[in-house]
C-alpha positions in Angstrom: -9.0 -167.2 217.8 -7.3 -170.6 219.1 -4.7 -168.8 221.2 -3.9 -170.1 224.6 -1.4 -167.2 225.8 -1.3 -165.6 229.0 0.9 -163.6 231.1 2.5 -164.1 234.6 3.5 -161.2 237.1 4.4 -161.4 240.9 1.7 -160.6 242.8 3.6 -160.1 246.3 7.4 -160.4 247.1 8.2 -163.3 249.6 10.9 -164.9 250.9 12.1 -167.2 247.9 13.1 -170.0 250.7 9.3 -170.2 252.4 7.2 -170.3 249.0 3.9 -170.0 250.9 1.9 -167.3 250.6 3.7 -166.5 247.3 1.0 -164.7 244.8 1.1 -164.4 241.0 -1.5 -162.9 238.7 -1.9 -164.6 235.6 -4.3 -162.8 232.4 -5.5 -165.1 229.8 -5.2 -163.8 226.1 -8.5 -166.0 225.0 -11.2 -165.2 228.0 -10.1 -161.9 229.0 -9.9 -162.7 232.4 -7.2 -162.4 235.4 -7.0 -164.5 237.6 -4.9 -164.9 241.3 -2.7 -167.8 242.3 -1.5 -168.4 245.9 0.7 -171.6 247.1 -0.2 -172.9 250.3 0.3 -175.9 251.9 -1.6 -178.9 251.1 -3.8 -180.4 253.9 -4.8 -183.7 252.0 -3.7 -187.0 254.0 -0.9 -184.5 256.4 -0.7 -184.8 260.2 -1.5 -181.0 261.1 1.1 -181.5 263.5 3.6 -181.5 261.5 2.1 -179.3 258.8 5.8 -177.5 257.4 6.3 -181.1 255.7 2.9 -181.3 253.8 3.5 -180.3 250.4 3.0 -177.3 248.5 0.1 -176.7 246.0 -0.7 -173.6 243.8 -4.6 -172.6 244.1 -6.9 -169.9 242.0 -8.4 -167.2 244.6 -9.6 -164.6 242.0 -10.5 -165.1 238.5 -12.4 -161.7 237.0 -12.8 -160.7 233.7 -10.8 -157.7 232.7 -13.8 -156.6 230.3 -16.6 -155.8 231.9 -18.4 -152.9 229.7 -16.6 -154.5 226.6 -17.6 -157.7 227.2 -21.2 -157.3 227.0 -20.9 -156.2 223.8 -22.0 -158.8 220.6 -17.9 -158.3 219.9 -14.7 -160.6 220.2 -11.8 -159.4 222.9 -8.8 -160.8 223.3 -6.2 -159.3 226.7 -3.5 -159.1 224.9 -0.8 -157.4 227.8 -1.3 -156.9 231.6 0.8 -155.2 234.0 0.8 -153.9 237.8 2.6 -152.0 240.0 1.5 -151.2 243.7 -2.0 -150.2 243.6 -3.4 -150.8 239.7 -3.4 -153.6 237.3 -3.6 -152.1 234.3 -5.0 -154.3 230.8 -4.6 -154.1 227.3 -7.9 -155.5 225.8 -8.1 -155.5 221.6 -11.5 -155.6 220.9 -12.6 -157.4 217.0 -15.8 -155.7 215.8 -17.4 -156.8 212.3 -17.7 -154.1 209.9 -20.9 -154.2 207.7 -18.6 -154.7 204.8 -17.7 -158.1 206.9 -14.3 -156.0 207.8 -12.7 -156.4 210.8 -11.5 -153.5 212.7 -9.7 -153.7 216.5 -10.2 -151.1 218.5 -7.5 -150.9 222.0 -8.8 -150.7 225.4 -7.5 -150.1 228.5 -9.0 -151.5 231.8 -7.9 -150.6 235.1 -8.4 -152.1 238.5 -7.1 -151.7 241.5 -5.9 -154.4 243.3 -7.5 -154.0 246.5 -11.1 -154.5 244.0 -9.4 -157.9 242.7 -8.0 -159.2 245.6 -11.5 -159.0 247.2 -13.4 -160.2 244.0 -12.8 -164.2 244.4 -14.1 -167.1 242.1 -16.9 -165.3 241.5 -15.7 -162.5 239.9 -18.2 -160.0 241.2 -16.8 -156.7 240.7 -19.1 -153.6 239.7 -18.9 -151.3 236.7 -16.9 -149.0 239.3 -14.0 -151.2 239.8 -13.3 -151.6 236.4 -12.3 -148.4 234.8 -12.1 -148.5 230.7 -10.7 -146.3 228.2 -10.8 -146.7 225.0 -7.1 -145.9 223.3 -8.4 -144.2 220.2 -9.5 -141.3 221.9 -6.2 -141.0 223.4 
């Protein structure tokens, strides 16, 4: 689809003024995945002594894909909103499948995960078929 969209939400509230250990979950419109962003502080080239001086870098800890059952499908998805509260991150996944008439028709999903299943998830993405729950909207 070309797209490149994706949307940022706070992960954790910390203190504005220490920046480390700040969290933001990013979802990206063109592979369906989520993926989690912590800044730390950098280690390259700084005396660990005096380590509050090294600067501050942003690095990916999770990336999963918010489609798991969908996914495997021959289809095209697209997560097209994400949001979260406390304990859920919740996706809205528009899945393109070809009609035999070479019609396209989108069908809405939702996926939810919890955040403790993400959090724990890292580069790899390995999260079972449990973790992910889907629903597909036309039903609702």
């Amino acid at each position: 689809n070309g797209r490149n969209s994706c949307v940022v939400k706070v992960w954790n509230e910390r203190n504005p003024v220490a920046r480390v250990g700040a969290k933001a979950l990013v979802s990206y419109a063109d592979d369906c995945t989520l993926r989690l962003f912590e800044a730390v502080r950098s280690s390259q080239g700084i005396n660990t002594i005096n380590s509050a001086n090294s600067p501050i870098i942003c690095r990916q800890v999770v990336c999963v894909r918010a489609a798991l059952s969908i996914s495997k499908k021959k289809n095209n998805c697209d997560l097209s909103s994400m949001d979260l509260d406390d304990n859920l991150v919740a996706c809205l996944i528009e899945e393109t499948q070809m009609e035999n008439d070479s019609r396209s028709i989108v069908i809405p999903w939702m996926t939810v995960i919890s955040r403790e299943d993400l959090s724990c998830a890292g580069n790899e993405g390995i999260l079972d078929e449990e973790s992910v729950k889907s629903f597909d909207l036309r039903a609702a």
